[in-house]
C-alpha positions in Angstrom: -26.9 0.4 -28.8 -29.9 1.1 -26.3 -31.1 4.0 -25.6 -33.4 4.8 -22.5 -34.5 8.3 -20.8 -34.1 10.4 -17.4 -36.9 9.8 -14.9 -34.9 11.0 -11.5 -32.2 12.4 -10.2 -30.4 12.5 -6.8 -27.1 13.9 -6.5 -25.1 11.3 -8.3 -27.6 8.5 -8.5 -29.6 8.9 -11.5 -33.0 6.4 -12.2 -33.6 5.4 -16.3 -36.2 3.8 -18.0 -36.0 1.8 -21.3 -32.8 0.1 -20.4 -33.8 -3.0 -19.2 -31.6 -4.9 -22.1 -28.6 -3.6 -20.2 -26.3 -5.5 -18.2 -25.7 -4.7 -14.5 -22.5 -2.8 -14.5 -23.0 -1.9 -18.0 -21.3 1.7 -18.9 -23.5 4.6 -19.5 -23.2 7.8 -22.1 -25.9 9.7 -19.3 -27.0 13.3 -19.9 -27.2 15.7 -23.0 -23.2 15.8 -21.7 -22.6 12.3 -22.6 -21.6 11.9 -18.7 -19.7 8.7 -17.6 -22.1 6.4 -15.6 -22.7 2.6 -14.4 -25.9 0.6 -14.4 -25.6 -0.7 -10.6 -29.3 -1.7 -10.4 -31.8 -2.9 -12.5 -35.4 -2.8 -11.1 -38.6 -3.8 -13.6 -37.6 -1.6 -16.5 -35.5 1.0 -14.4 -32.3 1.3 -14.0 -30.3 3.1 -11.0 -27.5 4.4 -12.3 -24.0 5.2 -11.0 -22.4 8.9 -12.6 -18.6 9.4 -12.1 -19.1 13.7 -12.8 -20.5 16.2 -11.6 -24.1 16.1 -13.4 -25.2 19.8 -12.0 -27.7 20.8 -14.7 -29.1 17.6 -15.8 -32.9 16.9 -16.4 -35.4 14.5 -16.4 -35.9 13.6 -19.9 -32.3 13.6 -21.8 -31.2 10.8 -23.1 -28.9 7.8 -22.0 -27.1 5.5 -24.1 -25.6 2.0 -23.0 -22.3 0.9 -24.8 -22.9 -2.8 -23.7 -19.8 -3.5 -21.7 -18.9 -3.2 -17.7 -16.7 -0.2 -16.4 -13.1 -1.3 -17.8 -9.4 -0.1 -17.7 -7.1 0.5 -20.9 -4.1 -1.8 -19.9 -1.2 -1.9 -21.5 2.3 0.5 -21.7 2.2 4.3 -20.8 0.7 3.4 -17.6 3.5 3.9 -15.4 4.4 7.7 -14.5 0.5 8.6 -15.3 -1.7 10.5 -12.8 -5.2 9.7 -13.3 -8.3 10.1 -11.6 -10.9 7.4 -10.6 -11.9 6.3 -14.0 -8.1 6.5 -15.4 -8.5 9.9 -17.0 -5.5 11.1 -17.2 -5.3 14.5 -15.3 -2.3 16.0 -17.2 -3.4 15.4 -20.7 -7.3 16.7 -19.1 -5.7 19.6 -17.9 -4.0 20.8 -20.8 -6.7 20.1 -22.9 -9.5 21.6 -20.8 -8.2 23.8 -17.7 -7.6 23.2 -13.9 -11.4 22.0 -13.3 -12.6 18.8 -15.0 -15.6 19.7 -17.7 -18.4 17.5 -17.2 -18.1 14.8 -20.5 -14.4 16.0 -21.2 -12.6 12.8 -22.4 -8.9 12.0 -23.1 -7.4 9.0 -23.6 -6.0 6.9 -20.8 -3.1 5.8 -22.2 -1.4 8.1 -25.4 -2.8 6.2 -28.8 0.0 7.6 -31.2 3.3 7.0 -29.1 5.4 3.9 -30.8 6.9 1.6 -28.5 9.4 -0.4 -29.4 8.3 -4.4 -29.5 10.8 -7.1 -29.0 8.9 -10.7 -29.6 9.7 -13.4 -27.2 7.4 -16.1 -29.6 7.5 -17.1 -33.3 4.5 -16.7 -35.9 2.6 -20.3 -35.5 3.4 -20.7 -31.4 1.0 -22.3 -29.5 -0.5 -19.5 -27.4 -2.7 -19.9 -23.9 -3.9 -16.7 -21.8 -1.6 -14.8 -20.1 1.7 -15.9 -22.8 4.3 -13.6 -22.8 4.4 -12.5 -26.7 6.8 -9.7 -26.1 8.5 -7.1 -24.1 8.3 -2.9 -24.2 11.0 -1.0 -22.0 8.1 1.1 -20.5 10.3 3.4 -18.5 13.9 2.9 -17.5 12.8 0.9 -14.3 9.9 -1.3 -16.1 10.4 -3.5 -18.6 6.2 -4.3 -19.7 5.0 -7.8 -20.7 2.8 -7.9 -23.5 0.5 -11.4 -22.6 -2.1 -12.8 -24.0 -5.5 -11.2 -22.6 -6.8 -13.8 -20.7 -10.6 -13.3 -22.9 -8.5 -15.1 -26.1 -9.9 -19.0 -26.4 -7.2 -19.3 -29.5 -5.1 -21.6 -28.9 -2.0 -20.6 -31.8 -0.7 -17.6 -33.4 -2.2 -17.1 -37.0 -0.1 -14.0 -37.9 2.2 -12.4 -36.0 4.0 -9.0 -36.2 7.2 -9.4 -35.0 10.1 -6.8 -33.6 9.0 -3.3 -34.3 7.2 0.0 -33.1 4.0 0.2 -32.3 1.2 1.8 -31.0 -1.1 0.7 -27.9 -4.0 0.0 -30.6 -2.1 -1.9 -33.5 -2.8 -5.2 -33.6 0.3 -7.3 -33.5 -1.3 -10.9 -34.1 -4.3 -12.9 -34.6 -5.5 -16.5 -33.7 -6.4 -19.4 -35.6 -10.1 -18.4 -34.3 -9.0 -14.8 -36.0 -9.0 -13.0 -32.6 -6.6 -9.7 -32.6 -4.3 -9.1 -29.6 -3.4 -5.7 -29.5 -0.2 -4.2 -27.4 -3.2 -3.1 -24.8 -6.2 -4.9 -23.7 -9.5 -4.1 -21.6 -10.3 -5.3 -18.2 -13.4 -4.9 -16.1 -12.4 -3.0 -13.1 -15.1 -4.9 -10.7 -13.5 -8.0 -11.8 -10.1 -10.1 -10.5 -7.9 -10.9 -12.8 -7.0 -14.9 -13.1 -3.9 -16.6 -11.7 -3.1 -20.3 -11.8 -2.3 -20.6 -8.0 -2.2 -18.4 -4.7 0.6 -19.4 -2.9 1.5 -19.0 0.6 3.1 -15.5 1.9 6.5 -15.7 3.4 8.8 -13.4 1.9 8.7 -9.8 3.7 8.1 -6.8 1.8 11.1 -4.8 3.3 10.3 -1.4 4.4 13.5 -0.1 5.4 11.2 1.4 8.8 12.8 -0.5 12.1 9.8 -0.8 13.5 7.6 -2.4 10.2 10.2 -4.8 9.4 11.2 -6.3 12.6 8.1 -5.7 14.9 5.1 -5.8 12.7 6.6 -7.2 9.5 4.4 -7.1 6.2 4.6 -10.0 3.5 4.8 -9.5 0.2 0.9 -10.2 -1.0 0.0 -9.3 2.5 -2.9 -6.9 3.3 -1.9 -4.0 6.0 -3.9 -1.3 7.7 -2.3 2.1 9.1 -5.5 3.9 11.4 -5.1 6.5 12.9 -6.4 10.1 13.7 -5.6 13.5 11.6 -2.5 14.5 12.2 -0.5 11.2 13.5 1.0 10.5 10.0 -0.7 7.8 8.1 0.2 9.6 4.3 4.1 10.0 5.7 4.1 6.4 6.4 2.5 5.4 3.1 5.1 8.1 1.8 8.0 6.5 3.4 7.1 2.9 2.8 6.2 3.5 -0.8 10.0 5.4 -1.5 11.9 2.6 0.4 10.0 -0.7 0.0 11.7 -3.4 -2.2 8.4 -3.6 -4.8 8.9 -3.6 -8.3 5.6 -0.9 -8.4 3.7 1.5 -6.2 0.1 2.3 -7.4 -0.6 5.3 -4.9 -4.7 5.6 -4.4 -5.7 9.5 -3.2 -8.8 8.3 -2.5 -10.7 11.2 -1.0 -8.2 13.6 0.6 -7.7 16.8 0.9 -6.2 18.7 -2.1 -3.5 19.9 -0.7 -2.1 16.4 0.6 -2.2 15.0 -3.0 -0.9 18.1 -4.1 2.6 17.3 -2.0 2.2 13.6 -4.2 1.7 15.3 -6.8 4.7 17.4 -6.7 6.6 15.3 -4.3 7.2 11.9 -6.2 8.4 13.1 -9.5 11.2 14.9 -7.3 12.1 11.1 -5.3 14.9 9.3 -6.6 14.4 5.4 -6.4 17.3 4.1 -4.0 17.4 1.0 -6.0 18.6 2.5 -9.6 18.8 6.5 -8.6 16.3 7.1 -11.1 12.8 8.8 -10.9 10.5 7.4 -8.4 7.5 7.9 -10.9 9.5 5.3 -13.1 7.5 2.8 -11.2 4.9 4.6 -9.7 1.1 4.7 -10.9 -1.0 7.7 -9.3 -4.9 8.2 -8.7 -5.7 11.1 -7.3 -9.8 11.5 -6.8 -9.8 14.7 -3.8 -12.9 15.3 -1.6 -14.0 18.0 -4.0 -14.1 15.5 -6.8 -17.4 13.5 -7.9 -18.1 11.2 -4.4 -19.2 8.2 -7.5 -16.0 8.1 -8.6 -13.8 8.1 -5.3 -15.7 4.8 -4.7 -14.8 3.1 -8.2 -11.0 4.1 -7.2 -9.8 2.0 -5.0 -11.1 -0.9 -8.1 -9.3 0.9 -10.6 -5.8 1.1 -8.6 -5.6 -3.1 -7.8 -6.9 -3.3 -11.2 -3.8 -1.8 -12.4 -1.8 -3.9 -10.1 -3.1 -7.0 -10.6 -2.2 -6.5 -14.1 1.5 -5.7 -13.7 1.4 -8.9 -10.9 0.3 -11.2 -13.8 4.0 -9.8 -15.6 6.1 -11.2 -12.3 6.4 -7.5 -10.5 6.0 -7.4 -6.9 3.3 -4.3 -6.4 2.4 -2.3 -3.2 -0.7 -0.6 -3.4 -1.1 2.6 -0.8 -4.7 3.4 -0.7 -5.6 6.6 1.4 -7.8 6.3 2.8 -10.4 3.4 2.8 -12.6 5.4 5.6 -13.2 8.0 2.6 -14.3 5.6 0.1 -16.0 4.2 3.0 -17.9 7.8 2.9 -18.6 7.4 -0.4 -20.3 4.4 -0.3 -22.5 5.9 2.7 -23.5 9.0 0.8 -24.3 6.6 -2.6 -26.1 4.6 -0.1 -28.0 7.1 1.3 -29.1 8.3 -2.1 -30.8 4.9 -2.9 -32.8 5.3 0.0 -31.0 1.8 1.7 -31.7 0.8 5.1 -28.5 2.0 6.7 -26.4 -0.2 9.3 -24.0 1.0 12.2 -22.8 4.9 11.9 -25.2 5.0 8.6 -23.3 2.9 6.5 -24.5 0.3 4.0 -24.9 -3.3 5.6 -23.0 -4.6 2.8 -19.6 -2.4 4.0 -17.7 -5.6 5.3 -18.3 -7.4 1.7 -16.8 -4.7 -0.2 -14.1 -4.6 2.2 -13.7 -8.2 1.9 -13.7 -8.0 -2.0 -10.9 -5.2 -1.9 -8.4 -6.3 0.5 -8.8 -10.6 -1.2 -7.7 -9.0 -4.2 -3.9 -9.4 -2.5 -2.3 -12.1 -3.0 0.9 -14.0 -3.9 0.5 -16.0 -6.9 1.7 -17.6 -9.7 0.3 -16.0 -12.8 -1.2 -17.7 -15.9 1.8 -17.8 -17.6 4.1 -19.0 -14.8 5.9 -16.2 -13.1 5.4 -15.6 -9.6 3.8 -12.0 -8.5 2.0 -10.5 -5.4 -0.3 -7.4 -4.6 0.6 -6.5 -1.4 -2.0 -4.0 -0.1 -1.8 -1.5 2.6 -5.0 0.5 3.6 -5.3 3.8 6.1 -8.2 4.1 7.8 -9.1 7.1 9.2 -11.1 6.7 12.7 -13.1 10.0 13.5 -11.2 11.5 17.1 -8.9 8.4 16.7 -11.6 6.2 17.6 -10.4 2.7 16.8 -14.0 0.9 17.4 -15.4 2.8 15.0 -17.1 0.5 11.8 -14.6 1.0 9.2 -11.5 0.5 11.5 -13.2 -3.2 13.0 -14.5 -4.4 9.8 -11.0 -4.0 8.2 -9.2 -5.6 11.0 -11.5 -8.8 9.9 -10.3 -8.7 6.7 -6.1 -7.7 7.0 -3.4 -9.5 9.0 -0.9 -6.7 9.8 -2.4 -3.6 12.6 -0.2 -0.8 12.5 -2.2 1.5 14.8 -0.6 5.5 14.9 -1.0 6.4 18.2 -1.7 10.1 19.2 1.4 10.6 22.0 3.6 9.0 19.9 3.0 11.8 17.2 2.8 14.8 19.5 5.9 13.8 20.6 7.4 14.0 17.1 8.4 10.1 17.5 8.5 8.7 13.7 6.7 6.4 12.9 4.3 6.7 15.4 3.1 3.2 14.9 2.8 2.0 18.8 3.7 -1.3 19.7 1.1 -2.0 22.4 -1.8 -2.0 19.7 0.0 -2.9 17.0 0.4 -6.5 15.7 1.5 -8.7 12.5 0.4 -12.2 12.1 3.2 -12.6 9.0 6.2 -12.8 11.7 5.7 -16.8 11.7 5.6 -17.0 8.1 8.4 -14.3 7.3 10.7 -16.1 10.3 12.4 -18.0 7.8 13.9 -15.5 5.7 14.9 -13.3 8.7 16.8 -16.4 10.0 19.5 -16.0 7.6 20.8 -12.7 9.5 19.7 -14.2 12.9 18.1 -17.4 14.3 17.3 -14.9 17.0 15.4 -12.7 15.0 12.1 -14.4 16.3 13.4 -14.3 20.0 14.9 -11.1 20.3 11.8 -9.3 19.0 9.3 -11.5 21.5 11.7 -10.1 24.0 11.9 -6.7 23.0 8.4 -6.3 22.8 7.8 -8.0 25.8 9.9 -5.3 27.5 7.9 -2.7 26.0 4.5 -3.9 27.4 6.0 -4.2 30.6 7.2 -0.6 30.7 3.6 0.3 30.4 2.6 -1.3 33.6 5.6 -0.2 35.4 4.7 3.8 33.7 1.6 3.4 35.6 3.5 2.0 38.9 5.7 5.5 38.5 3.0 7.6 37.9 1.9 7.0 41.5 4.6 6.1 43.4 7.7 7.7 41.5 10.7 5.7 39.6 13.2 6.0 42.8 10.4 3.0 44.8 10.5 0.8 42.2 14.1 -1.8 42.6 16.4 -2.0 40.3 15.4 -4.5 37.8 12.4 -2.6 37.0 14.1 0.3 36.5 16.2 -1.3 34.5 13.4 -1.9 32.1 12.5 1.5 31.9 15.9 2.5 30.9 16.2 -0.5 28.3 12.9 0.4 26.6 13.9 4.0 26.4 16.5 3.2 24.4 14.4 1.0 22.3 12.3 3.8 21.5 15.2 6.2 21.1 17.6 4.5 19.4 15.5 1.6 17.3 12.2 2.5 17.1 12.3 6.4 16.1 13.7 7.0 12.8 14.4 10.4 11.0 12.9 10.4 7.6 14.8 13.6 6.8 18.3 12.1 7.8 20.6 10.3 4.9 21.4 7.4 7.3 18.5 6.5 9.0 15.5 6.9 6.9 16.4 3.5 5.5 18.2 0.2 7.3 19.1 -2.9 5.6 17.9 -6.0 7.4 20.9 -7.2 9.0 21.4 -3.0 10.2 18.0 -3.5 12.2 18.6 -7.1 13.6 22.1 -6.3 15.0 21.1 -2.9 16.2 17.7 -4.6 18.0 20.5 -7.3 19.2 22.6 -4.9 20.7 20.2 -3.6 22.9 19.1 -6.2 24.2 22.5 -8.0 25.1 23.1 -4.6 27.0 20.1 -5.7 28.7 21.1 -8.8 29.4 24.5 -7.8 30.8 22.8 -4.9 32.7 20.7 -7.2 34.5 23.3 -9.9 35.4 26.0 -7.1 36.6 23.0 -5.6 38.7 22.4 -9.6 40.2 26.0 -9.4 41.0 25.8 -5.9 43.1 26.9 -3.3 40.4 24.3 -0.2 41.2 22.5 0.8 38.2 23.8 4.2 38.3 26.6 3.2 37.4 25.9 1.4 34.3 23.1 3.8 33.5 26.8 6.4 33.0 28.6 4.0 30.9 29.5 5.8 27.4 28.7 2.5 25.4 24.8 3.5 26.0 24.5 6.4 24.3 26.8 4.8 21.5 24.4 2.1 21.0 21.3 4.8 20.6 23.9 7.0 18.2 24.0 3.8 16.2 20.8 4.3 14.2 22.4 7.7 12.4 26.1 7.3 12.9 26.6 3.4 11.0 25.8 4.1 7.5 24.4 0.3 6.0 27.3 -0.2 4.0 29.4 -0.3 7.1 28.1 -2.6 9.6 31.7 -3.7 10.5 31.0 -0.7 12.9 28.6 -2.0 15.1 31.2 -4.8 16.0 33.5 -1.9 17.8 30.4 -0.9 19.4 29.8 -4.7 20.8 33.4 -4.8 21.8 33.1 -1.5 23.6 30.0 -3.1 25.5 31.8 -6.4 26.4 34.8 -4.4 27.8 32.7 -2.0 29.8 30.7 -4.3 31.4 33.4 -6.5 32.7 35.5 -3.5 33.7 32.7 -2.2 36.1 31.9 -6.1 37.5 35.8 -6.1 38.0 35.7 -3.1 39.8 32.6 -4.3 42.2 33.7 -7.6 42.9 37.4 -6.0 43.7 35.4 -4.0 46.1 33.6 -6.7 47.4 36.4 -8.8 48.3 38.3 -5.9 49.9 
C-alpha cells in the first residue's frame, strides 16, 4: 500500500506527491473521506489524479492511499435490474443506506454479497479449462440465464477442485486450478480495458427495431455503431426509449450519461413499468441502468460511458446480443472539456481536448460482432445521441462521431414540431449496413433493396419539387410531379410516422414493413402508368384504396398480414376499373 499527500486541488482534478510507485489508472482512497479517485497522470513524483465525488472541503495535506489496481467493475449475477451510477454503485442500496444525496466516501456493494444463487455446473471436477469456459449457469432473472466463465486473467489450464450444483454467493469460490488459482461466481475487470474475443466477424444480421423507418431505411446491424443527433426537444431519449423496449437484443445497458434529472427520472420510473414484448415479463429483466445526472460529479459521467460497454461486453462474451443506449455522448464530451480544462491542456476546436476523436474512437470500436473465447457468438451493438448545441450538426462532437459510426440517424427539427415520430429525416440520414443486412431482408422480399432505393429516391425528389411549389404553386407543376408529392405524402403518413402510444403500430414485424413499403409503391407504379394512359390524377388522387393503404399501419395488427392482401386486391381492381372507364371514354 502507498501512501502519498495533497499538494493541489482544482475542482475534481486533484495533484499528489509520494505516489510515484503507482500505476497510471491505479485507484485512489483520496481525502480524509476516503474519496474514489484514478491516477490519470504521473509527472516526476506527482501524480494528477481523477476523483469520482464531490470533494467540497478537501485540503492540501490529507492523505491518499493507492490500492494497486486500475478502476474495475464487479462482474458477475445481480447485475441485471440494478441502477447504478458511473462507478457501479448501486443507487438503490446507496439510497437506503444514506439518503437521496450521495455522501462523499459512502460505499455499498455493487452486486449483493450474501444473496445465494443457485449453480448448475456444465463441467466435471478435473476438465481441462481455457479462459472464457462456461463452468456453469445461474437463472439471473426470468429472462437471463448468466454464464459463469472462466475470467480470462486464469493461465490454469484444468480444474483442481470444483464445487459442483449448489447455492452460492458472488464471492464463494467454486474451484481452483492446478496452478491453485480461485474462480469465484464474479470476477473483476478493468473498465478502460476491452474484453478478449477469439474473432470479430462481419455484421450482417439487423438488429430489428420494430420503427419503419430504422429497419427498412436506415437499418442497424447487430454489433453495429449508431448515432441519433439532434437538438433539445426533437426526441433522441424517446427513440432510444422506443428502440430499447422493441429491439430483438437479448440486453439493454441504458447509459444517463449527463442528463437532466428529470429525464432519468421517467427511466427510472418508466422501465420497471415496460413489459418485454418477447416473454411479457419486466423490461428491467434484461435491462442494466447508469444513471450519472448533470448535478452529479462531472469525473464520473466521463468514466460512464466505460463502465456501461464494460458490462456489455461481459454479457457478449455469454452469447447475448446487447444494445447499449448511451445519452448522450455530447455530455460526456463536456466532461472531458471541463477535466481538460482543469489540467490546464491546450484546448482544440469549441475548447475540447485534441484527443476527443481517440476517445471517441476507443468507445464506439468497442462494438462488435464476435465470437467469444469460448465459442458462442455475441455483439455490442452501440447507439450514441449526440446533442449538437441549436441543432448544429457541424459542430465537433457531431463530425468526429460520424468518423467513427456507420448508421446517421439525424432528428430533424420540422419533423418534430410537426409531431411526426420518429423524427429521424431521410434526406440527412443514412446507413451503410443496408448492403450487408440485404441478405436477410431478402427472405421477405428480393425487392427489399429496390423498393427502399426507390422510396427514398422519391423522397429527395419531393424536396426539390417543395421548393419548385414554394414559388410557383403545385397546380404548374404536370402531373407526374404531382404525383410524387402525393406518393411521398403517403410515405410519410402512412410508413414513416409511427404512434408509439398505439397497440398496433408502435411495433411492425419485418414482413409488416416490407409489404406495407411495397404497397405504396405499386400504387405508385400504377398511378403513373394510368396517368401515361390519360386517367387525370384527380381521379385517382379520390380512389378509397389510398387512404386504406395509409390506415394500414394501425388497422393490420402483425399477426394478420393476410389483410394487406385484400388491400392489394382492392388496389388492382380500382385501378383497372378507372383505366376501363378512360379508355371506354376514349374510344367513344
Amino acid at each position: 500500500m502507498i501512501a502519498g499527500r495533497i499538494t493541489r486541488i482544482s475542482g475534481p482534478i486533484v495533484y499528489a506527491e509520494g505516489l510515484e510507485n503507482c500505476g497510471l489508472y491505479d485507484v485512489v482512497d483520496v481525502g480524509n473521506k476516503k474519496l474514489i479517485g484514478e491516477i490519470i497522470r504521473q509527472d516526476k513524483g506527482h501524480a494528477t489524479i481523477e476523483v469520482y465525488e464531490d470533494d467540497s472541503g478537501m485540503q492540501v495535506g490529507e492523505e491518499v492511499v493507492s490500492s494497486g489496481r486500475p478502476l474495475s467493475l464487479k462482474l458477475g449475477p445481480g447485475l441485471v435490474g440494478t441502477i447504478y451510477d458511473g462507478i457501479q454503485r448501486p443507487l438503490r442500496e446507496m439510497y437506503e443506506s444514506g439518503g437521496a444525496f450521495l455522501l462523499p466516501g459512502q460505499r455499498t456493494e455493487p452486486i449483493d454479497s450474501e444473496k445465494k444463487w443457485k449453480f448448475t455446473p456444465s463441467v466435471e471436477n478435473g476438465a481441462e479449462i481455457e479462459p472464457g469456459k462456461v463452468l456453469g449457469t445461474v437463472q439471473e432473472t426470468g429472462s437471463i440465464l448468466h454464464k459463469i466463465m472462466v475470467p480470462p486473467s486464469i493461465k490454469g489450464k484444468s480444474l483442481k477442485t470444483f464445487a459442483g450444483a449448489g447455492e452460492y454467493t458472488v464471492d464463494d469460490v467454486i474451484a481452483t486450478t492446478d496452478l491453485d488459482e480461485e474462480i469465484k461466481m464474479s470476477q473483476y475487470w478493468p473498465l478502460r480495458k476491452p474484453r478478449p474475443f477469439a474473432k470479430k466477424m462481419e455484421v450482417s444480421q439487423p438488429l430489428l427495431t420494430g420503427q419503419r423507418v430504422i429497419d427498412v431505411f436506415f437499418p442497424l446491424s447487430k454489433g453495429g455503431t449508431a448515432a441519433i443527433p439532434g437538438g433539445f426537444g426533437t426526441g433522441k431519449t424517446m427513440t432510444q426509449h422506443a428502440v430499447a423496449k422493441w429491439c430483438d437484443a437479448d440486453l439493454i445497458v441504458y447509459i444517463g450519461c449527463g442528463e437532466r434529472g428529470n429525464e432519468m427520472t421517467d427511466v427510472l420510473t418508466d422501465f420497471p413499468k415496460l413489459i418485454d414484448p418477447r416473454n411479457g415479463r419486466s423490461l428491467m429483466e434484461r435491462t442494466i441502468l447508469i444513471a450519472n445526472t448533470s448535478n452529479m460529479p462531472v469525473a464520473a459521467r466521463e468514466v460512464s460511458l466505460y463502465a456501461g460497454i464494460t458490462l456489455a461486453e461481459y454479457y457478449r462474451d455469454m452469447g447475448m446480443h446487447v444494445a447499449i443506449m448511451a445519452d448522450s455522448t455530447s455530455r460526456w464530451a463536456e466532461a472531458l472539456r471541463e477535466l481538460s480544462g482543469r489540467m490546464e491542456e491546450m484546448p482544440a476546436e469549441e475548447g475540447f481536448p485534441a484527443y476527443l476523436p481517440t476517445r471517441l474512437a476507443e468507445f464506439y470500436e468497442r462494438a462488435g460482432r464476435v465470437i467469444s473465447l469460448s465459442g458462442q457468438e455475441g455483439s455490442v451493438s452501440v447507439i450514441g445521441a449526440v446533442s449538437p448545441p441549436g441543432g448544429d450538426f457541424s459542430e465537433p462532437v457531431t463530425q468526429h462521431t460520424k468518423r467513427f459510426i456507420r448508421c446517421f440517424w439525424a432528428l430533424n427539427r420540422e419533423l418534430a414540431n410537426a409531431r411526426h415520430y420518429p423524427a429521424i429525416g431521410w434526406i440527412d440520414s443514412y446507413s451503410e449496413y443496408a448492403d450487408e443486412v440485404e441478405g436477410w431482408w431478402n427472405k421477405f422480399d428480393p425487392r427489399w433493396s429496390t423498393i427502399r432505393i426507390k422510396a427514398l429516391d422519391l423522397l429527395k425528389r419531393e424536396q426539390r419539387l417543395e421548393q419548385i411549389v414554394r414559388l410557383i404553386g403545385a397546380d404548374a407543376l404536370p402531373e407526374t410531379d404531382r404525383l410524387i408529392l402525393i406518393v411521398c405524402e403517403m410515405i410519410k403518413n402512412g410508413f414513416l410516422q409511427q404512434n408509439a402510444f398505439d397497440d398496433v403500430d408502435q411495433y411492425s414485424v419485418p414482413e409488416k414493413q416490407i409489404r406495407l413499403l411495397l404497397l405504396i409503391m405499386t400504387f405508385y407504379d400504377k398511378a403513373l402508368a394510368a396517368i401515361k394512359e390519360g386517367v387525370p390524377l384527380l381521379k385517382i388522387n379520390e380512389l378509397p384504396v389510398q387512404s386504406e393503404i395509409v390506415r394500414i399501419k394501425s388497422v393490420v395488427p402483425n399477426n394478420k398480414l393476410d389483410d394487406l392482401t385484400v388491400i392489394a386486391n382492392h388496389l388492382e381492381d380500382q385501378m383497372a376499373e378507372l383505366e376501363r372507364m378512360y379508355r371506354k371514354d376514349a374510344v367513344v
